[in-house]
C-alpha positions as CSV (number, residue, x, y, z in Angstrom):
1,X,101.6,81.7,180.8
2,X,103.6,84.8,181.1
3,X,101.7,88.0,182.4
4,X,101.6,91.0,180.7
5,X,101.6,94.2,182.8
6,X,101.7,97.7,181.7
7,X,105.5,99.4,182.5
8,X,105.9,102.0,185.4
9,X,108.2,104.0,183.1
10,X,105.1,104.6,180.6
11,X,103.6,108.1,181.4
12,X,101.3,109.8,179.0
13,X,102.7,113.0,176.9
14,X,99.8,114.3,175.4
15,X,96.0,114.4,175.4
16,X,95.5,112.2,172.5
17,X,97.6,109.4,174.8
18,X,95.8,109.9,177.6
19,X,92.3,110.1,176.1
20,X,93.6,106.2,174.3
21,X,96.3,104.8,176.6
22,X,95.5,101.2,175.2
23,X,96.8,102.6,171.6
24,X,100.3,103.8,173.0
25,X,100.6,101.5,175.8
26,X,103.7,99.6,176.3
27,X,103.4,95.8,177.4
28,X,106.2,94.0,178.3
29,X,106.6,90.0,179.2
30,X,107.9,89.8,183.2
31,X,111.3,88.4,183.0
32,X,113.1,86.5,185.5
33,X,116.2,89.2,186.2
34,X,118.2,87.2,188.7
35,X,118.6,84.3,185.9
36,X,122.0,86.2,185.0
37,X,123.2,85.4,188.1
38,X,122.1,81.5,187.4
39,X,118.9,81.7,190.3
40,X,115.3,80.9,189.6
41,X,114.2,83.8,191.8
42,X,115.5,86.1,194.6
43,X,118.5,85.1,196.4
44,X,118.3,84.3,200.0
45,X,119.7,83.3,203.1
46,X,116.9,80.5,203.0
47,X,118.1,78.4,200.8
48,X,120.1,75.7,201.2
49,X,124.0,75.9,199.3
50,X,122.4,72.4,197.2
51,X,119.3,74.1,196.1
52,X,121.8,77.1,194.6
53,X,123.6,74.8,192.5
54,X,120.7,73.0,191.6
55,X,120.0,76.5,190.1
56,X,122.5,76.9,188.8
57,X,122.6,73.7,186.8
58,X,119.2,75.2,184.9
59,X,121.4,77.8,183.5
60,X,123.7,77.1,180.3
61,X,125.5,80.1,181.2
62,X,126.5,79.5,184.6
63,X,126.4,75.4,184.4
64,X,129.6,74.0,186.2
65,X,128.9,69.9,186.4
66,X,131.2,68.0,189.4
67,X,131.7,65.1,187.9
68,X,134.6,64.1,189.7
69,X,131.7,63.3,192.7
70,X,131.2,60.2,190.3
71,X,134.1,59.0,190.8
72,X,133.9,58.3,194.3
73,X,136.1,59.9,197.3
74,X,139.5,60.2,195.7
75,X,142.7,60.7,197.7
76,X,143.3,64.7,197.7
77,X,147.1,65.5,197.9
78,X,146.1,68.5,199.4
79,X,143.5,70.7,200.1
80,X,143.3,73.6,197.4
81,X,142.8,77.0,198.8
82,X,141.0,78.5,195.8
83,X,137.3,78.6,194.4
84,X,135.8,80.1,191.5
85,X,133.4,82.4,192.0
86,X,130.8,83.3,189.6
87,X,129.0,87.0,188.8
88,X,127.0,88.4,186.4
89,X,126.5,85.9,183.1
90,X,129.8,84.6,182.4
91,X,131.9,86.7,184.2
92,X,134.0,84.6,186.6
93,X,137.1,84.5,188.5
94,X,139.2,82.8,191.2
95,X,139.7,83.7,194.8
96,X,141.6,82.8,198.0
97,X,139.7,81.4,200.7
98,X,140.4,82.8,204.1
99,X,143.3,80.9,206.4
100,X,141.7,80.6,209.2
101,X,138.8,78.4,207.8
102,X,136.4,79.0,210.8
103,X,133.9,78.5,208.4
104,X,133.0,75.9,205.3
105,X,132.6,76.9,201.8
106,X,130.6,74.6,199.6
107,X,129.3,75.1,195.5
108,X,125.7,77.5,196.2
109,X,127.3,79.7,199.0
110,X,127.0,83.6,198.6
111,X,130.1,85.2,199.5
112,X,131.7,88.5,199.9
113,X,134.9,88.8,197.7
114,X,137.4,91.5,197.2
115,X,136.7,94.5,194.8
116,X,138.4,97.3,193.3
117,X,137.9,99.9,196.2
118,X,135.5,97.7,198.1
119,X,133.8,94.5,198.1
120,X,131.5,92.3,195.8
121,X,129.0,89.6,195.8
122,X,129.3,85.9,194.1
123,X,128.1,82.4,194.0
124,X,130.7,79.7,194.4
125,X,130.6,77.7,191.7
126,X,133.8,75.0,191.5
127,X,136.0,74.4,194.5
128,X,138.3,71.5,195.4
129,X,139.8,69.1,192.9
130,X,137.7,70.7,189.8
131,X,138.5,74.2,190.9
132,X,142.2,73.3,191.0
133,X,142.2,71.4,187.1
134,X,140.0,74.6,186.0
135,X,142.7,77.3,187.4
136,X,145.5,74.7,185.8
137,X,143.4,75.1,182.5
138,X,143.4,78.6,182.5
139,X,147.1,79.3,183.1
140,X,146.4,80.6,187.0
141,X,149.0,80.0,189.3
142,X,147.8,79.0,192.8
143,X,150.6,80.8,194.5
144,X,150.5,84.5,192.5
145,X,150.0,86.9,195.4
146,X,147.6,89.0,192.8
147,X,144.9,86.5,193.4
148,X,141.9,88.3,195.5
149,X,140.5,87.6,198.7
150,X,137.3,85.9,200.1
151,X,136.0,87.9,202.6
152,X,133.3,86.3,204.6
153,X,129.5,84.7,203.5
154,X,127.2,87.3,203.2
155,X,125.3,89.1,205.6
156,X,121.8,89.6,204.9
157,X,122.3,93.5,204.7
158,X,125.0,92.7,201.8
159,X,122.1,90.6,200.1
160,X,119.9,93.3,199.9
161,X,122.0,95.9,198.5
162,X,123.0,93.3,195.8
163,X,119.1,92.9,195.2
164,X,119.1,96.6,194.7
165,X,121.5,96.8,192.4
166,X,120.2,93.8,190.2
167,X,116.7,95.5,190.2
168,X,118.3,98.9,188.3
169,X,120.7,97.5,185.8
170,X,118.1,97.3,183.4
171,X,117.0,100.9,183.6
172,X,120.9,101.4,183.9
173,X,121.4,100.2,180.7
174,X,118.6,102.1,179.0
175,X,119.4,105.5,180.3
176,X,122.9,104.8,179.0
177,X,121.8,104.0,175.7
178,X,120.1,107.3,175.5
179,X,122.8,109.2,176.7
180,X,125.2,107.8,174.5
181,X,123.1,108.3,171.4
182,X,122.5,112.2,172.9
183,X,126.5,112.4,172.3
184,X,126.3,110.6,168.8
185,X,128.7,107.9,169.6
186,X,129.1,104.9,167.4
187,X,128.7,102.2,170.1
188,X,126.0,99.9,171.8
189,X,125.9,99.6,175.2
190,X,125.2,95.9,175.4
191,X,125.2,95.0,179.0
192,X,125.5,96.6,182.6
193,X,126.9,95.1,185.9
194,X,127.1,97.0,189.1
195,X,129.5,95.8,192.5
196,X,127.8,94.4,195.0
197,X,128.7,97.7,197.4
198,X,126.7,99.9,195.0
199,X,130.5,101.5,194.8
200,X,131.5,100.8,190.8
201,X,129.3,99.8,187.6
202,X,130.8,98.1,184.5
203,X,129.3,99.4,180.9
204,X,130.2,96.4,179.0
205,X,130.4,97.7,174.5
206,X,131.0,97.1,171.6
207,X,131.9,99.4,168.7
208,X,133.2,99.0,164.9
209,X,136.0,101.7,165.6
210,X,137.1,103.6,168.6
211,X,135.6,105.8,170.9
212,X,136.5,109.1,172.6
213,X,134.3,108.4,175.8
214,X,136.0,110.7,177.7
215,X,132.6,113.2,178.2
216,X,130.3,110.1,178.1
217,X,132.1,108.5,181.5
218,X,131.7,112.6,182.9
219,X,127.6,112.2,182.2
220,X,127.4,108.5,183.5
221,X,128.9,109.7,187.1
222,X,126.8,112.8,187.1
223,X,123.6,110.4,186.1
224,X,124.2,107.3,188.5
225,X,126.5,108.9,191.4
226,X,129.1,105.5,191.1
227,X,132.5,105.0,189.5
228,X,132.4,104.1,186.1
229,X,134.0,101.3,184.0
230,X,134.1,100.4,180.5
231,X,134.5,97.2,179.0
232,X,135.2,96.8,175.3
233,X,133.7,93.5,174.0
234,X,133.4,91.6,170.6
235,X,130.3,90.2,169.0
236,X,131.2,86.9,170.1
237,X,130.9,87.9,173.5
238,X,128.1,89.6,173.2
239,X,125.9,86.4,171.6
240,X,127.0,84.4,174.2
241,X,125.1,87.4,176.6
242,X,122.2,87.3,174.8
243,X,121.8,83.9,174.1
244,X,119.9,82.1,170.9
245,X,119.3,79.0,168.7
246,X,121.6,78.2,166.5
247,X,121.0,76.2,162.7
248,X,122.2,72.9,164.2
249,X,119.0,72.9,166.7
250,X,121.0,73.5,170.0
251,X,121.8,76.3,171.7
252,X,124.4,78.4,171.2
253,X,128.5,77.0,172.0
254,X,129.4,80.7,173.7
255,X,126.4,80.6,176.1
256,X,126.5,76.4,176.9
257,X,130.3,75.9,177.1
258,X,132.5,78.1,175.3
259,X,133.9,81.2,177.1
260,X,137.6,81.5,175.4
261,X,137.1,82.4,171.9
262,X,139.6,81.9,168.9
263,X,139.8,83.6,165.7
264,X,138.3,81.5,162.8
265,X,139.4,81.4,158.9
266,X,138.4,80.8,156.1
267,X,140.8,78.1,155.9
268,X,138.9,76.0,158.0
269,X,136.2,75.5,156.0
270,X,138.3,75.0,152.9
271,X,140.0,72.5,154.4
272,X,137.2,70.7,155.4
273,X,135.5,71.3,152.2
274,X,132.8,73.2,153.1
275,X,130.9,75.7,150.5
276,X,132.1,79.3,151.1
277,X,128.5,80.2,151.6
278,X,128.4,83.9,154.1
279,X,124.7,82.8,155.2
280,X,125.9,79.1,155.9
281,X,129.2,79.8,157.5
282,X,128.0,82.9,159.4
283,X,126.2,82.5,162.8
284,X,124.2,85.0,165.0
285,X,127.0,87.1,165.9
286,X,128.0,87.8,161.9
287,X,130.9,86.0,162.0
288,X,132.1,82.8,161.1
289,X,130.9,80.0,163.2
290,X,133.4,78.9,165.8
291,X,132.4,74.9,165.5
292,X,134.5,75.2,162.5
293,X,137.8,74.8,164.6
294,X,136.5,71.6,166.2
295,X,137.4,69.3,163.6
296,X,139.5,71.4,161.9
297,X,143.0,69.9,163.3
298,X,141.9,66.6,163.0
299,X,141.5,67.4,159.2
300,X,144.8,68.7,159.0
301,X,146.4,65.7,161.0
302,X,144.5,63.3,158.4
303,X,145.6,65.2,155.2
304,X,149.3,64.6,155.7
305,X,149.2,61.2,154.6
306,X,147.3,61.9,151.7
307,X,148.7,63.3,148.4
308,X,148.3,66.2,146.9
309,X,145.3,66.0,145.0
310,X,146.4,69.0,142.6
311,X,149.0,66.1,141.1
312,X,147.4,64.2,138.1
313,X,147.6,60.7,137.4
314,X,148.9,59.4,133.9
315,X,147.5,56.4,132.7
316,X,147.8,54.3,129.3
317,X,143.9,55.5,128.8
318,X,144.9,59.1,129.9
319,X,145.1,61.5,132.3
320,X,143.2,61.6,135.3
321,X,142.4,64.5,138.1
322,X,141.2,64.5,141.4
323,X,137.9,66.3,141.8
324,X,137.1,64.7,145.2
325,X,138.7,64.3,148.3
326,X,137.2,62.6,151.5
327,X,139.8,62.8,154.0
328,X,138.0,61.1,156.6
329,X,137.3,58.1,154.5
330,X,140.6,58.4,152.8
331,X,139.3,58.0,149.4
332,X,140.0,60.4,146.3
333,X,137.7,60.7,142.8
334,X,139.3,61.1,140.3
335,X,138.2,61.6,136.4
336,X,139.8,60.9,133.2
337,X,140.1,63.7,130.8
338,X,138.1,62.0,128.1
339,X,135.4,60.9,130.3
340,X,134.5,63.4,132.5
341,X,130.9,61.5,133.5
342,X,133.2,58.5,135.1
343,X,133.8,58.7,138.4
344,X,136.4,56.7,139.4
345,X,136.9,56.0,143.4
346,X,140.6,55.1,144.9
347,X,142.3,54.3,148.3
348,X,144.5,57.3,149.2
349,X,147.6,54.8,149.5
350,X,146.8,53.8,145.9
351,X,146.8,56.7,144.5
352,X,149.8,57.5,146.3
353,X,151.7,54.5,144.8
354,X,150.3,55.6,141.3
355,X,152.3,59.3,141.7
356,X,155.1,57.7,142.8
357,X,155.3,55.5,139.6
358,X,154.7,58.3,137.7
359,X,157.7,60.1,138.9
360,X,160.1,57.4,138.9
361,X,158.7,57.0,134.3
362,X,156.1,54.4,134.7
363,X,152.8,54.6,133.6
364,X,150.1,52.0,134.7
365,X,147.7,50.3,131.8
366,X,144.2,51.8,133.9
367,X,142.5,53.0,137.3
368,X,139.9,50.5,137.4
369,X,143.1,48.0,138.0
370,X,143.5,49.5,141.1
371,X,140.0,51.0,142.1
372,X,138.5,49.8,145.6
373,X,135.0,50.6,144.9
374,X,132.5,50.5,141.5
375,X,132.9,53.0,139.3
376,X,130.0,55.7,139.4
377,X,128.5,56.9,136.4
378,X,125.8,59.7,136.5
379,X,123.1,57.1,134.5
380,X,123.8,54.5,137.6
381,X,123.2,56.7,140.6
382,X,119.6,56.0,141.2
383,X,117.5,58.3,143.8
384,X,115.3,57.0,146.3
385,X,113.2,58.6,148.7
386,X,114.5,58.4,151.9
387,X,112.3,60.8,153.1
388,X,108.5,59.3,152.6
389,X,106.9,62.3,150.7
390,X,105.7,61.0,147.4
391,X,102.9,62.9,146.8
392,X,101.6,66.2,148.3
393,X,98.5,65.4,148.2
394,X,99.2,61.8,149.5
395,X,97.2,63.5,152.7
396,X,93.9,64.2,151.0
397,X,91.0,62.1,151.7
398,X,88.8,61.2,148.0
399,X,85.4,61.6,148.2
400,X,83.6,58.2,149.3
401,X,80.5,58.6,147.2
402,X,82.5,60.1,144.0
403,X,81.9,56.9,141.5
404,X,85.0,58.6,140.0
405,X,87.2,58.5,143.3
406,X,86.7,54.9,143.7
407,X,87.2,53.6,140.2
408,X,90.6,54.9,140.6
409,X,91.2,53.9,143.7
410,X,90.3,50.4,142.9
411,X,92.3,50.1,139.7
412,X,90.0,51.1,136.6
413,X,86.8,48.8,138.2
414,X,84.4,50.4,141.0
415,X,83.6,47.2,143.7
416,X,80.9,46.4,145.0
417,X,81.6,46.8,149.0
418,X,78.9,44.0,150.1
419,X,79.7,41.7,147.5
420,X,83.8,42.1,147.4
421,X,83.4,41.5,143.9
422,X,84.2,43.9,141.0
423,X,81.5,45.1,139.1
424,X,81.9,45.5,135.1
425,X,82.2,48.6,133.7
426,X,80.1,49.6,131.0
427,X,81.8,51.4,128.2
428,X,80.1,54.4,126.9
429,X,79.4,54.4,122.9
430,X,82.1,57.0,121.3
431,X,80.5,59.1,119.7
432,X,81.0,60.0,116.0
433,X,81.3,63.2,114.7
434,X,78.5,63.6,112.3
435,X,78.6,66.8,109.6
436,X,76.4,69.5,111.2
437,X,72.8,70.2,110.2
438,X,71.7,73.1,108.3
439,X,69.1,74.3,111.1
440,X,67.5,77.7,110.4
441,X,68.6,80.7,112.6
442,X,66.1,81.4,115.7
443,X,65.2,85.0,115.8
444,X,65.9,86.7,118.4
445,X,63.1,88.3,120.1
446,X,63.3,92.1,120.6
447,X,63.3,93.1,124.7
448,X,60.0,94.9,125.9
449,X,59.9,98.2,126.5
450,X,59.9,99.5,129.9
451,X,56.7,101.2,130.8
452,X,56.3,104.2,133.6
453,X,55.6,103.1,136.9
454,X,51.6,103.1,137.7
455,X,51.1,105.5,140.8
456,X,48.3,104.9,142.8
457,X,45.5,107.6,143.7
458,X,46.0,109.2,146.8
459,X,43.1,108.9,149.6
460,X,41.4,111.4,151.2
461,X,43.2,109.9,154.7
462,X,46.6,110.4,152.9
463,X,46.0,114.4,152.2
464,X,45.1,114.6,155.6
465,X,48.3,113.2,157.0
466,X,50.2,115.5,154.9
């Protein structure tokens, strides 16, 4: 169970807070603040490179899996120079290890990288073969002279600092809240991320339109003595930071596996046939969901060899139009004017060959001819429960001694338990309505009045008392 402590930052104002601090006090649940940088607790110099990664494996956000260690020792061409190192949440990037290679590097290590103006702090997470098919995947070239440096591993004085500067981003990102709101800026400062030197912070935002932050970067070095950076995001981004459930069940694709985002239509889910419901189609971040590109080109690949399901069909018994079109069973439904309650099911080549022959004069005598599947009418489709709730109350227990309870239960005939057998019921006489006697009238007798209440004679004793 989490622990609930009262926050250092909470200091009482007035009398009325200090007199009830329990009313105003503010309890927060201990977070685990180094999980952004994928560890289960303080980094240190203690723990092994494999109990790192292990770590790091807990975390969706910084998860890298090796599985080309499954495959056995494969034949390297050559050794690749280049690992990716890993920051805060999912900011990453690739650098060069050093040439002289006194040392080795292995997935876990904290190393010292090259910054802007100084140096940072990472966790290696994909060297080797896998580091070399990620860089190819992202479009980095191996041999661009603009790819940083890796300095050294860290020193236990370069751990510390980074500690230090893990411990403030939180208050970081609160005082720059405030400030920002002091200024009346339309923004959110969503997350902060300071360089490992304690030299430069990142304000990472995100805002509708833009921002003059000219005066706001002026009050952020006066506040926190560092350079400043700011880093426009979008809301996709900034889900994946915070993380969340989605409506399949699982967790969220920007914070398991999905870090380059694409835009997403509306087309997609038209051409998929999905309703254009906003709270369906919308996920955390407001926007449309981004699983709807997964299928989508397969969806587009299948519907070229379809027809176009805006061209009728004319038969001898009428015309027919698609209403229906499962692309990845390559059926179409189709309905004849005149019958709008049959549903009629055919191939997509067959309907095909039917618009063909239409074009070229023909017309063919039906579409059951040429139907793959029974026709579907709505008095046919019968319902079943697949689900097992027939009744709600199908949970409630009936009284055992309600004579009632069981002669329903048993079918109209209470049974005897010891015997097994049933026992007959007697059938009550019905009774007839008979014309109503002329009774006389009772009188109704008149209340009593209430009398005054009888007070007792005082005793002698009694005067005395008084």
């Amino acid at each position: 169970m989490p622990e609930y402590t009262e926050s250092e930052n909470f200091r009482p104002e007035t009398e009325a807070e200090a007199v009830e601090p329990e009313v105003f006090l503010r309890k927060t649940v201990e977070e685990n603040i180094y999980n952004s940088r994928g560890c289960a607790h303080a980094p240190s110099l203690q723990d092994t490179p494999c109990d790192r990664s292990r770590q790091m494996s807990c975390c969706a956000q910084m998860h890298a899996y090796n599985w080309t260690d499954t495959l056995g020792n494969l034949p390297s061409p050559d050794p690749f120079d280049l690992v990716e190192v890993r920051f805060k949440n999912t900011h990453k990037d690739f650098f060069r290890l050093p040439t002289d290679m006194n040392e080795t590097y292995e997935c876990g290590d904290i190393v010292a990288v090259e910054g802007n103006s100084g140096h940072d702090i990472g966790i290696i997470c994909l060297r080797g073969e896998l580091a070399r098919m990620q860089a190819k995947n992202k479009g980095i070239d191996p041999l661009s002279p603009q790819i940083k440096k890796v300095y050294r591993k860290a020193r236990p004085n370069d751990i510390d600092k980074w500690l230090e500067t893990i411990r403030i981003e939180k208050e970081t990102q609160r005082r720059a809240r405030v400030i920002a709101a002091e200024l009346g800026l339309d923004m959110k400062i969503n997350n902060v991320e300071y360089q490992g030197d304690f030299t430069k912070a990142i304000f990472y935002y995100t805002a509708d339109d833009r921002v003059d932050f000219r005066q706001l970067i002026k009050l952020y070095a006066e506040e926190f003595k560092v350079r400043i950076e700011m880093k426009q995001i979008g809301a996709r981004q900034e889900a994946g930071n915070i993380g969340g459930i989605g409506s399949c069940g699982r967790e969220l694709c920007c914070v398991t596996f999905l870090h380059n985002f694409t835009s997403v239509s509306t087309h997609a889910a038209r051409v998929q046939q999905v309703s254009l419901n906003p709270q369906k189609l919308a996920g955390q971040c407001s926007k449309l969901k981004c699983c709807l590109n997964y299928e989508y080109e397969t969806y587009i690949d299948l519907q070229k060899s379809m027809p176009d399901a805006r061209t009728p069909i004319i038969t001898e018994k009428g015309k027919a139009k698609c209403i229906k079109t499962d692309i990845l069973n390559h059926k179409m439904t189709y309905v004849y004017e005149d019958e709008p309650n049959r549903y009629i099911n055919v191939d997509a080549e067959e309907a095909a060959r039917l618009i063909e022959a239409n074009r070229r004069g023909e017309t063919p005598a039906d579409l059951k001819s040429s139907q793959t599947e029974v026709e579907l009418t709505p008095e046919e489709v019968q319902f079943s429960n697949v689900v097992g709730q027939d009744d709600l109350t199908r949970f409630d227990k009936p009284n055992k001694g309600n004579r009632s309870n069981r002669k329903k239960r048993n079918g109209g005939s209470p049974r005897n338990e010891k015997a097994g057998k049933p026992v007959p019921v007697q059938s009550k006489p019905v009774p007839v309505n008979k014309p109503a006697e002329n009774k006389p009238k009772q009188e109704k007798r008149a209340p009593k009045p209430i009398g005054k209440p009888i007070l007792k004679p005082k005793t002698p004793g009694d005067a005395n008392a008084q």
